[in-house]
N, C-alpha and C positions, 0 to 999 in steps of 0.2 A: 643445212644446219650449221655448219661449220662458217658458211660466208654469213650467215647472221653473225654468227658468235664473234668474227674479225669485226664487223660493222660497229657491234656494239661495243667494242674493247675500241678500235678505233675514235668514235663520240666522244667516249669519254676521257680519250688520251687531250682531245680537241679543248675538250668543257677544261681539264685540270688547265693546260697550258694559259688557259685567254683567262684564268682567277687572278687576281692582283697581287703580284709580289710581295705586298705585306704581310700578306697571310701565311709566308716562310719566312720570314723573317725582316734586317730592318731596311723597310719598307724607305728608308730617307726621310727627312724632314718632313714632305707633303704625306708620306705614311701613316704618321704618327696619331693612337688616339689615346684616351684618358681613363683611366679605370681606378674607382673607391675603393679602398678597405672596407668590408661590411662588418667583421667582427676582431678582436682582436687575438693573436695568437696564430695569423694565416701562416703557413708556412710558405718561405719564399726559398724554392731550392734552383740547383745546378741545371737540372733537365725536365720533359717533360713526362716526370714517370714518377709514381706517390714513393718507390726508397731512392731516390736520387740523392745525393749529397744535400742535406740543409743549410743554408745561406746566411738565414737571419730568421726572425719572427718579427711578423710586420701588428702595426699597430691600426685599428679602426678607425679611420677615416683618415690615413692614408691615401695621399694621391700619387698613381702610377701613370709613366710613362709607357704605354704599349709602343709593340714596333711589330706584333705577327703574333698568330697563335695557329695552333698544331692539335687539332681536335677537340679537347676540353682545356687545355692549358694555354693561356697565356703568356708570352715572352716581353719581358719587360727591364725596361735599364733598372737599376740599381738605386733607392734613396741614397742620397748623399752620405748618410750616418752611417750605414753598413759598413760593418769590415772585410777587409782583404786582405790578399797577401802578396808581396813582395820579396825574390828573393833578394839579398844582402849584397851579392856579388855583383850585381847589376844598377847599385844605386849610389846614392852617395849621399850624407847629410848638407841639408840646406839648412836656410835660415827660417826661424818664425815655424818651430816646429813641424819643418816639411823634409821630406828625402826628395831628391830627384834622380828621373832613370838617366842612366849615361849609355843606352844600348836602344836598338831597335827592336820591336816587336820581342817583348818582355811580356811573359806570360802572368797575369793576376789573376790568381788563383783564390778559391775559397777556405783555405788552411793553410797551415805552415808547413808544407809537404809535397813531394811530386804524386804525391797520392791525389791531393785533393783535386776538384774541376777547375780548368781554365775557363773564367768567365769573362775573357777577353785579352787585349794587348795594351799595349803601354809601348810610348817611342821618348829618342831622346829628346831629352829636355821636360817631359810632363811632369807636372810633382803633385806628389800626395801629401797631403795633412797625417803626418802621426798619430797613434790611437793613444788615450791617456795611460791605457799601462800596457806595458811595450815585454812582450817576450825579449829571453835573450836568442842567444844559437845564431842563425843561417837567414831566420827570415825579420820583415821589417809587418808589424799590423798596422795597417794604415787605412783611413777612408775613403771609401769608393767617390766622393765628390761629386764633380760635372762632368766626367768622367765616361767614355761608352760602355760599359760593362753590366751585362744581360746574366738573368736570372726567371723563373718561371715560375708563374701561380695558379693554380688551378679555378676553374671561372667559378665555379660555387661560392666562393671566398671571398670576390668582387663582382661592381656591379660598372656598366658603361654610364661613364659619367657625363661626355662631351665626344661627339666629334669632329665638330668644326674647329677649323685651322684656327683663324684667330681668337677666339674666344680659347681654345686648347692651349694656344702660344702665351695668354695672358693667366692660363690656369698656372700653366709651370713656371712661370715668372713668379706668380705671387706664391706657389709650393716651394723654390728655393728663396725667397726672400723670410718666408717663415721657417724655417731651418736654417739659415743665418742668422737671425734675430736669434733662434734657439743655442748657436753654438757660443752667441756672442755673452748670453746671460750665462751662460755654465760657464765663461770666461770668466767675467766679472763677479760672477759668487766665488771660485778659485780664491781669486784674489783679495776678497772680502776675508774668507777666514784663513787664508794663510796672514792674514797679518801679523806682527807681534801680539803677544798678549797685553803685553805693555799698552799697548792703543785702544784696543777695545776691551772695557771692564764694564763689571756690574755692583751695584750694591747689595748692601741685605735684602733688597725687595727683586732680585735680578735682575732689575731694570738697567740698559745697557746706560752709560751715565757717562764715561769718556770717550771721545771717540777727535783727533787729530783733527785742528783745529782749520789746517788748508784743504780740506774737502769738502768740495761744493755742495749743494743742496739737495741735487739730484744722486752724487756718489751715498752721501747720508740716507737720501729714502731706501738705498739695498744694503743698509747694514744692519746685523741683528737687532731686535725687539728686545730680545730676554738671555740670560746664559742661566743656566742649573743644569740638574740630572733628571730623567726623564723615571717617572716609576709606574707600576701598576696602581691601578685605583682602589679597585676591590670593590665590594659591595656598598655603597653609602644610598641610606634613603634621599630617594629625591633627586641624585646628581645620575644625570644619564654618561657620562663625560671617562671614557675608559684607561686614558693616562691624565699624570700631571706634569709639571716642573717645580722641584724643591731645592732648596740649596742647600749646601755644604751641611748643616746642622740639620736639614730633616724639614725646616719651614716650605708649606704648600705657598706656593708665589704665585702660580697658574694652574686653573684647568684648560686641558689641552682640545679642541677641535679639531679634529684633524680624523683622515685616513689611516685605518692599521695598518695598512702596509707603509705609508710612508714612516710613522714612528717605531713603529714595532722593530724594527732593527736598533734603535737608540735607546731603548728599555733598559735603566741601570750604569747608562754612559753619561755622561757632563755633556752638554751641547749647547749651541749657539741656535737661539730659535728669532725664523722671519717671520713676522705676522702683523696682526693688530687684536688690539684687543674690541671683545665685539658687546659683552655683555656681564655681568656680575651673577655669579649663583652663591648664594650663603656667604655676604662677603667676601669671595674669592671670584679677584676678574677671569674672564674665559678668555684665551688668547687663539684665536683663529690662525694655526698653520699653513702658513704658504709653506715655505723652507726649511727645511734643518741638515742642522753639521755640527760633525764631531769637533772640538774646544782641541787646543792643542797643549792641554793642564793634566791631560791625564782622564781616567775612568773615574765612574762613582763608583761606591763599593755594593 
C-alpha cells in the first residue's frame, strides 16, 4: 500500500514537472497567448484570489496579454492605461510629462503605499507617462505602459481569443496602436478646450462661429459644434430626447443625442459640445454627441 501510494505521489511529481513553464508564469515571448474582455467591469487584481488587492476595472473587449495561469486565474501584463505607483525617492521628473527611475529594481506597486502589491520592477532609465491628476505626498501615479507588470483575472471574465504566435504578435501590435491613437485624441481634445475663450465663441444660436484662423482643416474637424448649458428636458409630447442645450437667456439651440452617462454629469454646467447635427424635431435641430467639456466662462445657474 504504502509503495503504491510513493508510485503515485511520484507520477505525478513527474506529470507537474514536464507542464510548460507558462502555466507559472511568464512564460517569454514564445509563451505568450491572447485573452478577450467578455463583459465590462472584470476585476483585474494583485493575485490570484477574489479579495486580492484590486488593480483596475477592465473594459469589454479588451484585449490581454497572458503569460500563465494558476487554476481558474489568469496572469496577465497590465493595459497600458492602468495606474501604478511609483515611489518619489526613486525618480526624477522628465520631459513630455514623464518621471524616470534613477534606481534598479524599483518596486511598482498598485497604491500609493508599501501596503499595496508589488506588480513588478522598474530599472534605471525606464520612464513612465504621468497620470492626468497627480497626488501629492511620497508617490508619483503614473501608467503602466509597455511596460512588464502583471496583474490577474479570473477565466469566467474572458474568453481565449488566439494563440498563434504571429497572428498573437499582430494582435498586440494593433491593441497598443489603438490605445495610442486613444491617448493621442484625449491629447488633442485637452487642448481644443483649454484654449482661450477669446478663440472659440458662439452666437445667439450656439453655433461655434470663431475659431483662429491658422488651424488647418483637420485641427477644425475636432473643434466644438455648439457652446450653451446643458438642461433636463422634462416631459414634451412627441420629443423622445432627455437633455438640451440653451444659452445664456434660456433659448433651446439643440436637442441633445447622446448617452446619460456621458451628459448627465454636465446637467446645469455651460459646455462645449462635439458632434453633428443629425436631424430636426419641431424645428429644433438634434445634435448627435460625440464629446463634451466644461467652457472655461464659468457654470449655468
Amino acid at each position: 500500500m504504502f509503495e503504491r501510494e510513493m508510485r503515485l505521489k511520484l507520477l505525478v511529481f513527474v506529470i507537474v514537472l514536464s507542464l510548460p513553464l507558462s502555466i507559472y508564469g511568464d512564460g517569454g515571448k514564445d509563451g505568450v497567448f491572447f485573452l478577450k474582455v467578455k463583459k465590462d467591469g472584470l476585476n483585474l487584481r494583485a493575485d490570484s484570489r477574489v479579495n486580492a488587492q484590486l488593480i483596475a476595472k477592465l473594459r469589454r473587449g479588451d484585449v490581454l496579454v497572458g503569460v500563465g495561469k494558476s487554476y481558474e486565474w489568469y496572469k496577465v501584463r497590465l493595459p497600458q492605461r492602468v495606474k501604478v505607483y511609483l515611489y518619489r525617492k526613486y525618480t526624477k521628473t522628465a520631459k513630455d510629462g514623464e518621471v524616470e527611475v534613477i534606481a534598479d529594481r524599483v518596486n511598482v506597486r498598485s497604491g500609493p503605499g508599501l501596503s499595496y502589491a508589488v506588480l513588478g520592477q522598474a530599472n534605471n532609465g525606464d520612464r513612465f507617462k504621468l497620470c492626468r491628476h497627480q497626488l501629492g505626498g511620497d508617490w508619483f501615479c503614473v501608467l503602466a505602459g509597455e511596460h512588464r507588470l502583471y496583474g490577474w483575472v479570473h477565466e469566467r471574465g474572458v474568453e481565449i481569443l488566439v494563440q498563434n504566435e504571429k497572428k498573437g504578435k499582430d494582435l498586440e501590435e494593433l491593441e497598443e496602436s489603438k490605445q495610442k491613437n486613444i491617448q493621442k485624441k484625449s491629447v488633442e481634445r485637452q487642448k481644443v478646450v483649454s484654449q482661450p475663450v477669446d478663440q472659440i465663441k458662439a452666437n445667439d444660436e450656439g453655433k461655434i462661429e470663431e475659431i483662429s484662423q491658422d488651424k488647418s482643416k483637420d485641427e477644425k474637424k475636432d473643434l466644438p459644434i455648439a457652446k450653451g448649458i446643458v438642461r433636463e428636458m422634462g416631459r414634451i409630447l412627441g420629443v423622445k430626447y432627455r437633455y438640451k442645450l440653451v444659452s445664456q437667456s434660456g433659448k433651446v439651440l439643440y436637442y441633445l443625442s447622446c448617452d446619460k452617462e456621458m451628459v448627465a454629469p454636465f446637467v446645469n454646467k455651460e459646455v462645449f459640445v462635439f458632434g453633428e447635427v443629425s436631424s430636426v424635431v419641431r424645428n429644433v435641430p438634434v445634435l448627435s454627441v460625440k464629446k463634451i467639456a466644461l467652457t472655461r466662462v464659468g457654470l449655468g445657474k
